[in-house]
VEXDREN-2710 file (C-alpha; in Angstrom, 1 decimal):
% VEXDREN-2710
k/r/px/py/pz
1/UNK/123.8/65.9/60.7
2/UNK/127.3/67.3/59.4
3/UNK/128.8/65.5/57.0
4/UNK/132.3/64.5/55.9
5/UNK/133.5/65.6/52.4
6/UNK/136.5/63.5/50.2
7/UNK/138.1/65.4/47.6
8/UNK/140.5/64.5/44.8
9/UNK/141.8/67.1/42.4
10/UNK/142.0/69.5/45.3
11/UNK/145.1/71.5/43.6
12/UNK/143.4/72.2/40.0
13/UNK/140.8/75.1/39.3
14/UNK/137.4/73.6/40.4
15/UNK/139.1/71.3/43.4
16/UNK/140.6/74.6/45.2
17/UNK/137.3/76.5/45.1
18/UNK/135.5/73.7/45.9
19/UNK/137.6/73.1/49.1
20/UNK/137.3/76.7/50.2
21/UNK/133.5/76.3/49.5
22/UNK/133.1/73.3/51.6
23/UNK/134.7/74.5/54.7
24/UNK/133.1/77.6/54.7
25/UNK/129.2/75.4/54.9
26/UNK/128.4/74.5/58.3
27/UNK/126.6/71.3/56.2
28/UNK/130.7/69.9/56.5
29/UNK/132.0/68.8/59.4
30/UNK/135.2/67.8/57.8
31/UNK/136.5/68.6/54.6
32/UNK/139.4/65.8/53.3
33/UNK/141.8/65.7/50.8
34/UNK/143.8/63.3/48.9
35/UNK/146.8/64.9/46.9
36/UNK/150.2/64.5/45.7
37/UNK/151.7/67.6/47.1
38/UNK/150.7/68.9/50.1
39/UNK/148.0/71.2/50.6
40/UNK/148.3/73.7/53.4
41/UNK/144.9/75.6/54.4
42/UNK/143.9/77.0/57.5
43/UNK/141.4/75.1/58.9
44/UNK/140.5/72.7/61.8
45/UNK/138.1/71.4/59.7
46/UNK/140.4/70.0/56.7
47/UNK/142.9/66.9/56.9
48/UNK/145.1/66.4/53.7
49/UNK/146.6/63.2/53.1
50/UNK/149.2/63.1/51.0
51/UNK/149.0/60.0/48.3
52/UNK/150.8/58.0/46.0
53/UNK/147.6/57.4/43.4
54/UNK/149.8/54.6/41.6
55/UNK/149.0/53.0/44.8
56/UNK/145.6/53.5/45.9
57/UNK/144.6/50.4/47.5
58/UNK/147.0/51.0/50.4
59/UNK/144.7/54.2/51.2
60/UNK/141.6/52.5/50.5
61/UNK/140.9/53.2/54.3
62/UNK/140.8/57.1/53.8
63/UNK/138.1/57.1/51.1
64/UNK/135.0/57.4/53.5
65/UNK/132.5/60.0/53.5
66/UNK/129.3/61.3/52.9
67/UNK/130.4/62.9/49.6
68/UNK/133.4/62.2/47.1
69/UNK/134.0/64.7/44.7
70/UNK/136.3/63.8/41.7
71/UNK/137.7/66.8/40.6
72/UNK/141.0/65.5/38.7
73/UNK/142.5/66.0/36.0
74/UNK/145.5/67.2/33.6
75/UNK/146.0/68.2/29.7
76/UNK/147.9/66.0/27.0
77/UNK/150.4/68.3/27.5
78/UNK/151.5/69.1/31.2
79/UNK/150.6/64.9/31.0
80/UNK/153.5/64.4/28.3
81/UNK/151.2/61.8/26.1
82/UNK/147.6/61.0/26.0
83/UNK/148.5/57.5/27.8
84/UNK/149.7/59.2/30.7
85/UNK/146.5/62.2/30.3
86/UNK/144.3/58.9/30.5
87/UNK/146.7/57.3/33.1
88/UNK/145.1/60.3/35.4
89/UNK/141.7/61.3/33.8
90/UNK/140.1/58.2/33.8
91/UNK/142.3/55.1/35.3
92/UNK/143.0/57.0/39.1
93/UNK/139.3/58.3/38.3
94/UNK/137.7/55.2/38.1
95/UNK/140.0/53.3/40.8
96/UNK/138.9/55.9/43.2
97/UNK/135.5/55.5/42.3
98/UNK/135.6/52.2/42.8
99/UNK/137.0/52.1/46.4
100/UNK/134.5/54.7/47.4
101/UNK/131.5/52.4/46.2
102/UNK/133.5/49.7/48.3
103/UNK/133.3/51.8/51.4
104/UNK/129.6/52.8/50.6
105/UNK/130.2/56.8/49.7
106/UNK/126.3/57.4/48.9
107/UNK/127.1/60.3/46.6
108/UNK/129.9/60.7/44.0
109/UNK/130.0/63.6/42.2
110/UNK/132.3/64.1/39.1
111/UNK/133.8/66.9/36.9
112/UNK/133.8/65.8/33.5
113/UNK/133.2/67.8/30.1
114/UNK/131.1/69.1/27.5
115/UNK/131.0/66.8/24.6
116/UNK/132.6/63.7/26.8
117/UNK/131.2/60.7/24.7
118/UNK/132.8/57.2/24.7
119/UNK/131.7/56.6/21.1
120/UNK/134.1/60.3/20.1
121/UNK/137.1/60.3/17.7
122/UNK/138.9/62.4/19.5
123/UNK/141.5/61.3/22.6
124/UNK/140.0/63.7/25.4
125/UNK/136.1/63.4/24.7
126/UNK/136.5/59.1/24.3
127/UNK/138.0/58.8/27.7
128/UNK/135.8/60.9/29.4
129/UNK/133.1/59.3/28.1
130/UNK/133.9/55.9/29.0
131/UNK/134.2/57.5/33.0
132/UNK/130.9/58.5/32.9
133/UNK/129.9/55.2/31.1
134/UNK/131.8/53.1/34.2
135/UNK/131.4/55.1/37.0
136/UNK/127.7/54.6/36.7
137/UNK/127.6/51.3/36.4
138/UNK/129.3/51.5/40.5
139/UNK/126.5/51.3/43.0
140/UNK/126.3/54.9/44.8
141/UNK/123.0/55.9/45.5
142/UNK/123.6/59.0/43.8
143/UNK/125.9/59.7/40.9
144/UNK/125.9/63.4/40.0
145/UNK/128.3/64.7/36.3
146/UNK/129.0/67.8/35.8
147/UNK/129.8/68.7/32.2
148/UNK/131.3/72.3/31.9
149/UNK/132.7/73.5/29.2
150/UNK/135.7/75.9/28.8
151/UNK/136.8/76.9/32.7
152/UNK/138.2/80.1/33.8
153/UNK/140.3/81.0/36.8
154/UNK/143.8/81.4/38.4
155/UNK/145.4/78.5/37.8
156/UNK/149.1/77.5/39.5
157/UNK/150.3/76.8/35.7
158/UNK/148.8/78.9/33.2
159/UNK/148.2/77.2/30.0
160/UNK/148.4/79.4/27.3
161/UNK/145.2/78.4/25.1
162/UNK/143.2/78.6/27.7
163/UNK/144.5/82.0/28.3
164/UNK/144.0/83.2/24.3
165/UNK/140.2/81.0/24.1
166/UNK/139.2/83.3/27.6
167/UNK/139.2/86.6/25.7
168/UNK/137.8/85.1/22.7
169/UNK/134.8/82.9/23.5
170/UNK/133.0/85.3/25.7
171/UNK/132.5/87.7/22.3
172/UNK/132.0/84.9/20.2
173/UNK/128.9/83.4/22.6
174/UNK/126.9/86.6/22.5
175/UNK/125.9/84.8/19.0
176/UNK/122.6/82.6/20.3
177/UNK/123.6/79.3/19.0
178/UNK/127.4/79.9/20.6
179/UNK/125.6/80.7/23.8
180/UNK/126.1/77.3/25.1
181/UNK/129.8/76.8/24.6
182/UNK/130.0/80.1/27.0
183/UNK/133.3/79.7/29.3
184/UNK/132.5/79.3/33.0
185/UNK/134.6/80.1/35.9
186/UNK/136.1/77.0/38.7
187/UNK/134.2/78.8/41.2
188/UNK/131.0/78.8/39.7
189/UNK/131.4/74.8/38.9
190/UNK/132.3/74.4/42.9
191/UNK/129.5/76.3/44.0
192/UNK/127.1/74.4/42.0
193/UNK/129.1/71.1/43.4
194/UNK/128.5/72.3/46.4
195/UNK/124.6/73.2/46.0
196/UNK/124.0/69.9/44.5
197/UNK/125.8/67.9/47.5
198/UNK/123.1/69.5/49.8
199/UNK/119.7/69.1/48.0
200/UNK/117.8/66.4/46.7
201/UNK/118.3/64.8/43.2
202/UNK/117.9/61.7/41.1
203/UNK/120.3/58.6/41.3
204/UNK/122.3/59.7/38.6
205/UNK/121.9/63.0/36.8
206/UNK/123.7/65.3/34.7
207/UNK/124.7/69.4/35.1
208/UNK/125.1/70.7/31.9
209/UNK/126.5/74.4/31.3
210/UNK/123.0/75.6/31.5
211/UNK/122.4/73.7/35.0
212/UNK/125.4/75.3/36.2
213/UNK/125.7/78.8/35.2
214/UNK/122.8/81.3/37.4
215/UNK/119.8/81.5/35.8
216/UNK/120.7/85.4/35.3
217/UNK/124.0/84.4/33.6
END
């Protein structure tokens, strides 16, 4: 049976590929989108709605699916504090999360990152930490996290450390123990979104850069 896909973060890195991917399956009938700007693709089998996410409850009716994938997300700086970076990385994350649990969403399936641990010093880490930590206390059948590390790809607003760490880091993880940091490219993530969507896995499981990457790479 076809299924339906919900998407959040459809504009950023992993959330664009992952759109493209899902309309090219035959798995997805429809492919749906919740942004704050529109999102124009050529496709009978994609509807965007456009969203005001300080509201969500008035589109709590939209948020049903076989499959949500959370792919939001933003930096301290395009964010303009790390209140507002948490505002959108975990608060609209977890609300979302919620309201697809309401409307029994079996599978939720989340972007997060290397290192995310709610116990961390450090701003970025502690709050996606504590997403993982709530979001699997909701009761989807399955819950799966991705945790990539540094991603790669064209984004619409370039961010300039990304840009300097993508020509370092690849040199620097041909050293074995650096292996694992390795950057990884948004349409590598999707695909493996993607893969996981359509096979068989536990209740909640995690896709470490080593899940992720080919086995080759």
């Amino acid at each position: 049976m076809a299924k339906t896909a919900v998407v959040i973060g459809a504009t950023g890195l992993v959330g664009k590929e992952l759109v493209k991917q899902l309309i090219l399956s035959d798995a997805f009938e429809r492919v749906v989108t919740m942004t704050r700007r529109a999102l124009e693709l050529e496709s009978d089998k994609h509807q965007n709605h456009l969203i005001d996410f300080e509201k969500l409850d008035r589109y709590s009716g939209l948020f049903k699916g076989d499959a949500l994938f959370s792919c939001l997300g933003t930096t301290r700086k395009q964010a303009g504090s790390v209140a507002e970076q948490r505002r959108i990385d975990y608060d609209y994350q977890l609300q979302v999360a919620k309201i697809a649990a309401r409307n029994d969403i079996p599978h939720y399936l989340l972007i997060s990152s290397s290192g995310a641990n709610a116990k961390s010093s450090a701003a970025y880490m502690k709050m996606k930490g504590e997403l993982e930590d709530d979001v699997k206390e909701l009761p989807f059948k399955r819950i799966s996290i991705f945790q990539p590390s540094l991603l790669l790809g064209s984004r619409d607003k370039p961010r300039l450390g990304e840009g300097i760490a993508a020509y370092i880091m690849p040199v620097l993880c041909r050293i074995p123990f650096l292996r694992k940091y390795r950057p990884i490219t948004g349409q590598q993530v999707a695909r493996r979104m993607l893969e996981a969507s359509l096979s068989e896995g536990n209740r909640k499981e995690y896709f470490i850069l080593e899940d992720v990457f080919p086995k080759t790479g």
